[in-house]
C-alpha positions as CSV (number, residue, x, y, z in Angstrom):
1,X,-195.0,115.0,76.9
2,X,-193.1,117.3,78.6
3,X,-189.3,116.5,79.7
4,X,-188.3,117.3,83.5
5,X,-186.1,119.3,84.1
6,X,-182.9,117.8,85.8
7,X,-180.7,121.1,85.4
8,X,-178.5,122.0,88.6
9,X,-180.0,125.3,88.4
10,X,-182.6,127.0,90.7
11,X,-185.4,127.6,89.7
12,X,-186.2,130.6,87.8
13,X,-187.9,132.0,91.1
14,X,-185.2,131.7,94.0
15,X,-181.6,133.2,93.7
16,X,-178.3,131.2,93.8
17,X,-177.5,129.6,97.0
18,X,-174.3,131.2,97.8
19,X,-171.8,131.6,101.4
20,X,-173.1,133.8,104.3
21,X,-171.3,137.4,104.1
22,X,-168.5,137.9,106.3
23,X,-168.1,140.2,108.9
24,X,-167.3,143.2,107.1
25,X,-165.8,145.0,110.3
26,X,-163.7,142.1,111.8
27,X,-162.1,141.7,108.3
28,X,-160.9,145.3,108.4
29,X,-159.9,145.2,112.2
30,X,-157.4,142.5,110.9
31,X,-156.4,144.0,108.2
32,X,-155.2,147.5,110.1
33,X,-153.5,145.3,112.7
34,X,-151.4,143.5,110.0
35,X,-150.8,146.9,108.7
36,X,-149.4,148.5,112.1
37,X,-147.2,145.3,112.7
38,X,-145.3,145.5,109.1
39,X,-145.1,149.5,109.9
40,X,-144.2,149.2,113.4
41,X,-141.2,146.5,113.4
42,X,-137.8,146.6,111.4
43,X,-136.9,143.2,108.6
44,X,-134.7,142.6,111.2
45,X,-136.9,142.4,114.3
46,X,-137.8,138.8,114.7
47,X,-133.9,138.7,115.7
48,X,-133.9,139.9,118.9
49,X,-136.3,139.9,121.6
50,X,-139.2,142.4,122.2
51,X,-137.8,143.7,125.8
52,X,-135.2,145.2,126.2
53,X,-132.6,144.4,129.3
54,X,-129.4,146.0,131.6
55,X,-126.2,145.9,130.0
56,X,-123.7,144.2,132.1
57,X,-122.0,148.3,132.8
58,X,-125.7,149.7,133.6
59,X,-125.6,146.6,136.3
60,X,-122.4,147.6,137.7
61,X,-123.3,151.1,137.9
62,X,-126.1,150.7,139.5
63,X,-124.5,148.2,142.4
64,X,-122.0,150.9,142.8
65,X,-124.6,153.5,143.6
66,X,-126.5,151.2,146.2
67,X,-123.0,150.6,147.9
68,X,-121.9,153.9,148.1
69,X,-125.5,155.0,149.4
70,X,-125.6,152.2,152.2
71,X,-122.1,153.1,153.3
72,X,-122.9,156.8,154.0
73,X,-126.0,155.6,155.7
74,X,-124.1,153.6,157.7
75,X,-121.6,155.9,158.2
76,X,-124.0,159.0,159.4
77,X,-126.0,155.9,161.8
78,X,-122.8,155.1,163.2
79,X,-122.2,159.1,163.8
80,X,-125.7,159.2,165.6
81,X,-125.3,156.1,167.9
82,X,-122.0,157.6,169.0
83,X,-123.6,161.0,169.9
84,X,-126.5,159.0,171.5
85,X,-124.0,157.1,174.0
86,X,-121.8,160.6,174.8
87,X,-125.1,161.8,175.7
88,X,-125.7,159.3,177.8
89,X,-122.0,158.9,179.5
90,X,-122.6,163.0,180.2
91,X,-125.6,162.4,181.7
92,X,-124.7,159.3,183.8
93,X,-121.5,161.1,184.8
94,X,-123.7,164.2,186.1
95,X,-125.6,161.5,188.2
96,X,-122.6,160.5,189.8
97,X,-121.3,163.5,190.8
98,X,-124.7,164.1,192.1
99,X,-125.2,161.5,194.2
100,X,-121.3,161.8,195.6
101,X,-122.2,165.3,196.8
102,X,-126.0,164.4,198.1
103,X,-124.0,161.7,200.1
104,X,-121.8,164.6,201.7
105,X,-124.3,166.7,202.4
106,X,-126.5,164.3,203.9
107,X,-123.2,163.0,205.8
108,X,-121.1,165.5,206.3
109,X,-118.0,163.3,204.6
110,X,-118.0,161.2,201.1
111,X,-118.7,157.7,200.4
112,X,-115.2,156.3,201.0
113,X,-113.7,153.9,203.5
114,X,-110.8,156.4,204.2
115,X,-111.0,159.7,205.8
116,X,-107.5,160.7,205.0
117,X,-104.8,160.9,203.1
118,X,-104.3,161.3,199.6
119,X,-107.9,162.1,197.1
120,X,-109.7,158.5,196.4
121,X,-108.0,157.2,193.3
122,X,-109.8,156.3,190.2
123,X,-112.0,153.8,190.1
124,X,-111.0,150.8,187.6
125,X,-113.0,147.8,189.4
126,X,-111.6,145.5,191.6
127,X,-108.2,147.0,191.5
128,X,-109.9,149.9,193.6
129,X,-111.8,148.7,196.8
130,X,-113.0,152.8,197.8
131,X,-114.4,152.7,194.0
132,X,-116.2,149.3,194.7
133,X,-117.8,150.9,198.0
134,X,-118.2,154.1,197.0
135,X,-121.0,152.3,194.4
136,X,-122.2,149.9,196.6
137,X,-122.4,153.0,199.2
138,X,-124.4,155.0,197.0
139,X,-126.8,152.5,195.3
140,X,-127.7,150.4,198.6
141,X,-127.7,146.9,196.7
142,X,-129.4,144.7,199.2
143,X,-133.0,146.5,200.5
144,X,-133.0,146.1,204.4
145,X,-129.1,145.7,204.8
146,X,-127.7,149.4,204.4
147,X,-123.7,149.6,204.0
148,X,-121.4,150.9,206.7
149,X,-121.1,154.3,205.4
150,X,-124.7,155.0,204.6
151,X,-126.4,153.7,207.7
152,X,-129.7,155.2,206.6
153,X,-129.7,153.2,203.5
154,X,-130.6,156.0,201.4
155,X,-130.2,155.4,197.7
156,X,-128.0,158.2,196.7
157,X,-127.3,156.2,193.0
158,X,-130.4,154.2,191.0
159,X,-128.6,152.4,188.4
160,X,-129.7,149.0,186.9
161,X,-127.6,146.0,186.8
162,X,-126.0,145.7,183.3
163,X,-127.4,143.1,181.2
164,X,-124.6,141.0,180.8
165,X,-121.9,139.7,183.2
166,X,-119.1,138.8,181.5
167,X,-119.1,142.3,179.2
168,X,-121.1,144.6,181.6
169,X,-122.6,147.8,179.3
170,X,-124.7,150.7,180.2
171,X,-125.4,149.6,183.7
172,X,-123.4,148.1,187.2
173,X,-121.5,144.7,186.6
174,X,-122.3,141.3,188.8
175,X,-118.4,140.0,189.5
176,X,-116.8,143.6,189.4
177,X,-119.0,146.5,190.8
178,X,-118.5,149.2,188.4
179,X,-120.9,151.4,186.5
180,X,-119.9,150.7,182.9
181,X,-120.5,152.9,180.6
182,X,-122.2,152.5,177.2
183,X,-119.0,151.2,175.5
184,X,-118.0,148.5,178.0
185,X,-115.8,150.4,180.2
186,X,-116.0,151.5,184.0
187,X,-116.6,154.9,184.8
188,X,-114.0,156.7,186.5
189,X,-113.9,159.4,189.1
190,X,-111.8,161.0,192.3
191,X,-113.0,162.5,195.4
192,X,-111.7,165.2,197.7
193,X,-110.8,162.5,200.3
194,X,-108.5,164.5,202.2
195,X,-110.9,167.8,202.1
196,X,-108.8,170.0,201.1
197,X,-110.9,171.3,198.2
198,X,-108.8,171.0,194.9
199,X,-108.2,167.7,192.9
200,X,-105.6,166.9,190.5
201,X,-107.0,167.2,187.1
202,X,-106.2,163.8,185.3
203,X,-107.3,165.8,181.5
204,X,-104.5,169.0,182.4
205,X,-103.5,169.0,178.5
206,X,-107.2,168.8,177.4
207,X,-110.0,170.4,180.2
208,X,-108.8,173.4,182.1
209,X,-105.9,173.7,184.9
210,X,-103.9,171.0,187.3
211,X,-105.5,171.9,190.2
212,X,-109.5,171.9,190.1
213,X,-111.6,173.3,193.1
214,X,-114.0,170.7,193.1
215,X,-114.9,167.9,195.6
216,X,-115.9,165.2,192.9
217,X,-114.7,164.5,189.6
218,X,-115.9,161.7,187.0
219,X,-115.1,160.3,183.6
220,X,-115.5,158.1,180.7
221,X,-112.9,156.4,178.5
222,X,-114.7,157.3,175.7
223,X,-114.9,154.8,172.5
224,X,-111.8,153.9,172.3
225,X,-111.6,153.0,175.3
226,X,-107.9,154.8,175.9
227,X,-106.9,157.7,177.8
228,X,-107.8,158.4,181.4
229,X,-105.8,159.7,184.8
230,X,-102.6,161.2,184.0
231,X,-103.6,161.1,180.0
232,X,-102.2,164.4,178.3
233,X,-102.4,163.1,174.8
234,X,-105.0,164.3,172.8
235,X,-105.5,161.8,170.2
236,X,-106.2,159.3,173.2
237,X,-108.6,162.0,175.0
238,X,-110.4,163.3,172.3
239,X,-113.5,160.8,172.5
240,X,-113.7,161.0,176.4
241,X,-116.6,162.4,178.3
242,X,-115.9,164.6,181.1
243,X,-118.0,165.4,183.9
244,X,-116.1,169.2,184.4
245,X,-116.5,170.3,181.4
């Protein structure tokens, strides 16, 4: 009789039953990972964080330099808006003048009430009446009703109303009938109103002699708003826009 066999064994014919073989490549990928991470970071890394960040003086220097950068923008903006509106107070001055001597040659006299007597003074609103007609004179307000002096009602002066009433810019105000200029105030100016071909010259410290042989004369106050007839200090002067020069 022949005993069975009950060994654990396999048979003689098959070989052991062992684990599936790893990945041979995935074991080496991790292992060369591990490596580069003990190479790459100090004992003492896993005490502070992996990104670095601005010191509290790098912050402060860097807040300085956007400061100082927007002020000198601002600064040279500034410079190019106030170049912008002397360009435009010379060239709203020059209209003026213009249409003051259009008006005398198309009349044969200028746009004021008075035909003698001293030169028209300067206009500052509704302290000066001539001023007040010499604009509504010139511009022709109402369409169909021409003033007294220009009975043709020929629009000597196109100027839009300024945009706001109570501080009239760039434009003629509503209450006072001025031409303001782009800083707020009116535009002032003297005619030859008793024809004898010279004016006083309001700027005699700052644009050319005490008598000028001119019919018309117009200014701006400039920025600062300062200055004007009889002005001889230059400080005050220096920012006004002249239509003689």
């Amino acid at each position: 009789m022949i005993p069975l066999n009950r060994g654990v064994g396999p048979p003689d014919n098959q070989e052991p039953i062992t684990d599936p073989p790893k990945d041979g490549f995935a074991v080496a990928h991790n292992r060369v990972i591990d490596a580069f991470q003990r190479f790459s970071r100090s004992p003492t890394s896993d005490l502070r964080p992996l990104t670095s960040a601005f010191t509290l003086i790098e912050m402060i220097v860097v807040i300085l330099i956007i400061a100082t950068l927007a002020a000198a923008l601002l600064t040279a903006g500034s410079n190019v808006f106030d170049r912008a509106r002397k360009v435009q107070a010379k060239n709203d001055l020059t209209q003026l003048v213009t249409a003051i001597n259009a008006f005398y040659t198309e009349y044969g006299q200028y746009p004021v009430a008075a035909q003698s007597g001293a030169d028209a003074a300067d206009y500052v609103g509704a302290d000066d009446a001539n001023g007040a007609a010499v604009i509504d004179t010139l511009r022709v307000p109402t369409p169909g009703t021409p003033p007294a002096l220009n009975p043709r009602g020929i629009v000597f002066l196109n100027v839009l109303t300024a945009k706001s009433s109570t501080t009239p810019i760039s434009g003629v105000g509503t209450a006072i009938h001025a031409w303001y200029d782009p800083w707020g105030s009116a535009y002032r100016f003297k005619i030859d109103n008793n024809y004898n071909s010279t004016l006083t010259n309001p700027y005699t410290a700052n644009a050319g002699t005490t008598s000028l042989t001119i019919g018309c004369i117009a200014w701006s106050l400039g920025k600062d708003k300062a200055g004007g007839s009889g002005d001889k200090n230059a400080t005050t002067a220096v920012d006004d826009v002249l239509s003689w020069q």
